[in-house]
C-alpha positions in Angstrom: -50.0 9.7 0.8 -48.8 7.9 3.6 -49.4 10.6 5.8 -52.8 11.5 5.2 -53.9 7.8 5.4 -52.4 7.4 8.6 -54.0 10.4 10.0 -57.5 9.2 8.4 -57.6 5.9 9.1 -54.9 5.2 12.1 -51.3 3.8 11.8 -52.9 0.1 12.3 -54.6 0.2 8.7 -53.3 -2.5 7.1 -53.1 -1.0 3.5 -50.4 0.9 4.8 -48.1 -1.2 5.4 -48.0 -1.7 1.2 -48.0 1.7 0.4 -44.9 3.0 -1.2 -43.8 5.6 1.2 -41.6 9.0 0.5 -39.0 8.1 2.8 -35.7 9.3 1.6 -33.2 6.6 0.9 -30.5 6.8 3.3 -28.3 4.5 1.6 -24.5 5.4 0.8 -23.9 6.4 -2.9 -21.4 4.3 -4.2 -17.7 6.0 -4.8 -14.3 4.1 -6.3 -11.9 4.0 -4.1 -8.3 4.8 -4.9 -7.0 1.4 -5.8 -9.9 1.1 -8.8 -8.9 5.0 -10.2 -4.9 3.4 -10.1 -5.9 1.1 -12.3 -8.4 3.0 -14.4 -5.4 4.9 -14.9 -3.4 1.8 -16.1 -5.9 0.8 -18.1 -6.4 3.6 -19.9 -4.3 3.7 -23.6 -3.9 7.2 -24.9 -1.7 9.7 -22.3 -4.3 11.9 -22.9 -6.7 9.5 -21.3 -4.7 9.0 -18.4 -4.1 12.5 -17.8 -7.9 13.3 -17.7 -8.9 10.8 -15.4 -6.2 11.6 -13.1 -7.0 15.3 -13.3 -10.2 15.0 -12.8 -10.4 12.9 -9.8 -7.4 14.4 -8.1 -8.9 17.9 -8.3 -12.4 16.4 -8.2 -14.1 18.9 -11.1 -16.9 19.0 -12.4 -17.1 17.5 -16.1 -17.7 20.9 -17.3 -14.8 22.1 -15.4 -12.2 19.9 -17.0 -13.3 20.3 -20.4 -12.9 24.0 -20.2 -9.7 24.0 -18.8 -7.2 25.7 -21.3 -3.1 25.4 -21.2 -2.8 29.1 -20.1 -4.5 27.8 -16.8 -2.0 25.0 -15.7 1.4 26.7 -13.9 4.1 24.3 -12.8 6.2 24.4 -9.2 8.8 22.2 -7.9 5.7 19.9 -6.5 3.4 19.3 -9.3 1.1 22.0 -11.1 -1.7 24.6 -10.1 -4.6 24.5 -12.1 -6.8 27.7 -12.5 -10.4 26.2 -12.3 -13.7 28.1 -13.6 -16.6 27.2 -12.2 -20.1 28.0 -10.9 -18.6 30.2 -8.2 -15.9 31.9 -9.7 -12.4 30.7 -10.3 -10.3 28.9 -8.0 -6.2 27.5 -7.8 -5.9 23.8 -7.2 -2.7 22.1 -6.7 -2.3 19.1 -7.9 0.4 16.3 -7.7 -0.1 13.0 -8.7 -2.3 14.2 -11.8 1.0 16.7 -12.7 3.2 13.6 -13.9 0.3 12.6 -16.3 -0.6 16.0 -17.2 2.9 16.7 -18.0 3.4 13.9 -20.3 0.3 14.5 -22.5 1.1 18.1 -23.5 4.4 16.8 -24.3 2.6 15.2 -26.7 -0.4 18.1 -27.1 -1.2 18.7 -30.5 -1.5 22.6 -29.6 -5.1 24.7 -29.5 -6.4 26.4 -26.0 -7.7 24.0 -24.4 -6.0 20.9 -22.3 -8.2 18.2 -23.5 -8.8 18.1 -27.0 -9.8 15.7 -29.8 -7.4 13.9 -31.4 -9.0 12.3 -34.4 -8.5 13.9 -37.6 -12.5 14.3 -37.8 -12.3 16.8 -34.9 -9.0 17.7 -34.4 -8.1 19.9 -31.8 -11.6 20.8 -31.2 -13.5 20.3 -27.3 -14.4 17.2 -26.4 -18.3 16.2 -26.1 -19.7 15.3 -22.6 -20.6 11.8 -24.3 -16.7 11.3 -25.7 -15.3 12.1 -21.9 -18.1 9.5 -20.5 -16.8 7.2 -22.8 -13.1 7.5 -21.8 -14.1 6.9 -18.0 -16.6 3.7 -18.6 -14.3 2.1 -21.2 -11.4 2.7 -18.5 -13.5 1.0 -15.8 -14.4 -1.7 -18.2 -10.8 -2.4 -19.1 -10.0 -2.3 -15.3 -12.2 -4.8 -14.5 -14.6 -2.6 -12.1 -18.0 -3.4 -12.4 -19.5 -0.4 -10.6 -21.9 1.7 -12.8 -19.5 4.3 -12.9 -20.2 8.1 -14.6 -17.4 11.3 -15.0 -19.4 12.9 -11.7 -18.2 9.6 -9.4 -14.8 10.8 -9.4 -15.3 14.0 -8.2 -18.0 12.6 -5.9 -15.4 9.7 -4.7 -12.7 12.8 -4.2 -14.9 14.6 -2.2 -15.8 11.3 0.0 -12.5 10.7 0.7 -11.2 14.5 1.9 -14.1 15.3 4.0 -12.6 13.1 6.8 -9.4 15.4 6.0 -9.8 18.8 5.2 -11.9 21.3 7.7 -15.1 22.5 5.7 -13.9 25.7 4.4 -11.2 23.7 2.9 -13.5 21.4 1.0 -15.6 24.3 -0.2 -12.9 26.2 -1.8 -11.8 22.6 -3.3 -14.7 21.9 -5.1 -16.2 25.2 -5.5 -19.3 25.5 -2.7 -20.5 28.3 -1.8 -19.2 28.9 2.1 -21.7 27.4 4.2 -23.0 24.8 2.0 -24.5 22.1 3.2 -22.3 19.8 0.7 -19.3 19.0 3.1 -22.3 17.4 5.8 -23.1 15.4 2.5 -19.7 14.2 1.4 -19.2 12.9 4.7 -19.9 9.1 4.9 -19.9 7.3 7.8 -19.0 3.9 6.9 -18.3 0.7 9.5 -15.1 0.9 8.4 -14.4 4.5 10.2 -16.6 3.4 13.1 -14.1 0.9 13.4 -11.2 2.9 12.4 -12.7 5.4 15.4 -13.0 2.8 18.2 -9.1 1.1 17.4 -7.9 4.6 17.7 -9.1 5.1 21.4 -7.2 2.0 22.4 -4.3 2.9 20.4 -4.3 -0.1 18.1 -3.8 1.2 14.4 -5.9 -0.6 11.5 -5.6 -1.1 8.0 -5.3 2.0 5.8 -7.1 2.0 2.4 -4.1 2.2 -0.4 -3.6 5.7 -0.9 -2.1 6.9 -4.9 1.3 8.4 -4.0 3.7 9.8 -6.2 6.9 7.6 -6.1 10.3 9.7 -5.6 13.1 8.2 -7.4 15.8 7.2 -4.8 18.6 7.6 -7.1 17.4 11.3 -8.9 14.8 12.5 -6.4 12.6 13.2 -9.1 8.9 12.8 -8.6 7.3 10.0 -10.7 3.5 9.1 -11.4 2.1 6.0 -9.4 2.2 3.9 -12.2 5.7 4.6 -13.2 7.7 1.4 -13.4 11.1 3.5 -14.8 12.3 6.8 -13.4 11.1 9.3 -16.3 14.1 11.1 -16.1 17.0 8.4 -15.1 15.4 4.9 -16.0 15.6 3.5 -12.7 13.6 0.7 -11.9 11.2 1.6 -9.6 8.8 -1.2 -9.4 9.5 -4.4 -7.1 8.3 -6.7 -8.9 9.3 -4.8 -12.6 13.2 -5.4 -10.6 12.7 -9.1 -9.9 11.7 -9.7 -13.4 14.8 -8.3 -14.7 16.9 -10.1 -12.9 15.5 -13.2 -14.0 15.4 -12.5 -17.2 19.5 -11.0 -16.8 19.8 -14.6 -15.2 18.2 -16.6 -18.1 20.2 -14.7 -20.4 23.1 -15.4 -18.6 22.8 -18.9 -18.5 21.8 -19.2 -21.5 25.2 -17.4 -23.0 26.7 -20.0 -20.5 24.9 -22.5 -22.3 26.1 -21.9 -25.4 29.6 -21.3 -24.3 30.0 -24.8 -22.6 29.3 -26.3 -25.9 32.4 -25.8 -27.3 34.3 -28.6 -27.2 37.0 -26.3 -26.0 35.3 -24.7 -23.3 36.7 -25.7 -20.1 40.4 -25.7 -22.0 39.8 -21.8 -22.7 38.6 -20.9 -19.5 41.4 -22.0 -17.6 43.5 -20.1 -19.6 41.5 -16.8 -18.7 41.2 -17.7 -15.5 45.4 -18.2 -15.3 45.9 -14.4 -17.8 43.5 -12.7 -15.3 45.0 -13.7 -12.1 48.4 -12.1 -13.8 46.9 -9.3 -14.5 46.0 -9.3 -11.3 49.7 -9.2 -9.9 50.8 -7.1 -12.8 48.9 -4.2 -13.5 50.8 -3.4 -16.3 49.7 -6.2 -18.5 46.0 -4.5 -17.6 47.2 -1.3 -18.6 47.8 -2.8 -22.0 45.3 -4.5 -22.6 43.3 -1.3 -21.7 45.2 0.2 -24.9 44.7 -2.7 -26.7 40.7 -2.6 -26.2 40.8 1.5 -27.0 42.6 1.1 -30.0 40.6 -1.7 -31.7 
């Protein structure tokens, strides 16, 4: 409508200027980025939950996609799992790695049937899940999460594809996600942000800037083996794998410590006692055979 009144009556016609023009709107969709789906993840109860939503953005499916994937179509390797997709342009391998460790844990607990994600109330047991009940796991997620973006099952796979179109070469991304080659969707994904214009100029001089935080699998130092982000505890040898988990255990080791102290030094006879131990184990110290006994002493008791 625009047009034609501008070519009737000039671009000067003041009407115009209210009209409600058809020009597209150029601004950037909005996507989560990595730190909200880590703690979507947390949020979420059920491992079953957590393994979907990790799933589904790390491989960025489509919500039809996901909910037709069946057990025969996950394979595990030595660095997560390969996941046999079918989609709109035939089927297609995805490896993935962080979603593996959640993935593994919920068919640990599967309650057996084809398909990966499956009810679990006794109403539907075992049958699929409805596009409606895998919207609701991703908004209450978000909710729980505190993330107030209007979020939907197809941001994740639209916030995967945002994020590895700066990294993967276009035929890449179209076997990913399942474009036909030579789709325009790659150009889409690609968003230009001020953040990468500034990213773009610092690199030129050298000077590095800020990276996002990127979900990583943590390796347990003391096992090797590889754990989900979330992990606090190695899976496999209950290491403590999180800082701040660490710190918190030794305080409370501390407090528990002091608080046996506590107790202890109550005794009238405290101080009496512990000289004597001090004085038995500093000969035990210059006799080993006294330790030797006691050894025996403690094994037979």
């Amino acid at each position: 409508m625009r047009k034609f009144f501008r070519w009737l009556k000039g671009e000067d016609w003041r009407p115009l200027k209210v009209l409600k023009g058809d020009k597209k709107d150029d601004r950037k969709p909005q996507i989560l980025h990595e730190e909200e789906i880590k703690r979507m993840i947390e949020a979420a109860e059920h491992p079953r939950d957590k393994a979907f939503i990790a799933v589904l953005y790390e491989a960025g499916l489509r919500i039809g996609e996901i909910a037709s994937l069946r057990l025969e179509d996950v394979t595990w390797n030595d660095k997560g799992a390969l996941i046999r997709v079918r989609g709109k342009t035939g089927e297609r391998i995805i490896p993935i790695v962080i979603g593996a460790s959640y993935l593994r844990r919920w068919l640990e607990v599967h309650p057996g049937g084809e398909l990966v994600f499956c009810s679990i109330s006794q109403r539907n047991f075992k049958q699929p899940l409805s596009y409606q009940t895998l919207r609701k796991i991703i908004i209450e997620a978000a909710k729980k999460a505190g993330i107030k973006k209007k979020v939907h099952p197809h941001m994740l796979r639209h916030s995967r594809a945002t994020k590895l179109a700066t990294i993967f070469p276009e035929a890449i991304q179209n076997q990913y996600f399942g474009w036909v080659q030579g789709s325009d969707m790659p150009r889409i994904y690609h968003h230009l942000s001020a953040k990468d214009l500034e990213k773009a100029v610092y690199a030129m001089y050298g000077i590095k800037s800020e990276e996002e935080e990127v979900i990583k699998p943590v390796e347990c130092p003391r096992c090797g083996h590889i754990n989900a982000p979330t992990d606090k505890y190695c899976s496999r040898c209950a290491l403590i794998l999180d800082e701040s988990e660490r710190l918190k255990m030794e305080m409370l080791e501390g407090k528990n410590a002091m608080n046996l102290l506590s107790k202890a030094m109550a005794r009238e006879d405290f101080f009496e006692k512990l000289e004597e131990m001090i004085a038995f184990v500093e000969e035990m110290r210059k006799n080993p055979e006294i330790m030797k006994m006691v050894m025996q002493l403690k094994r037979g008791r």
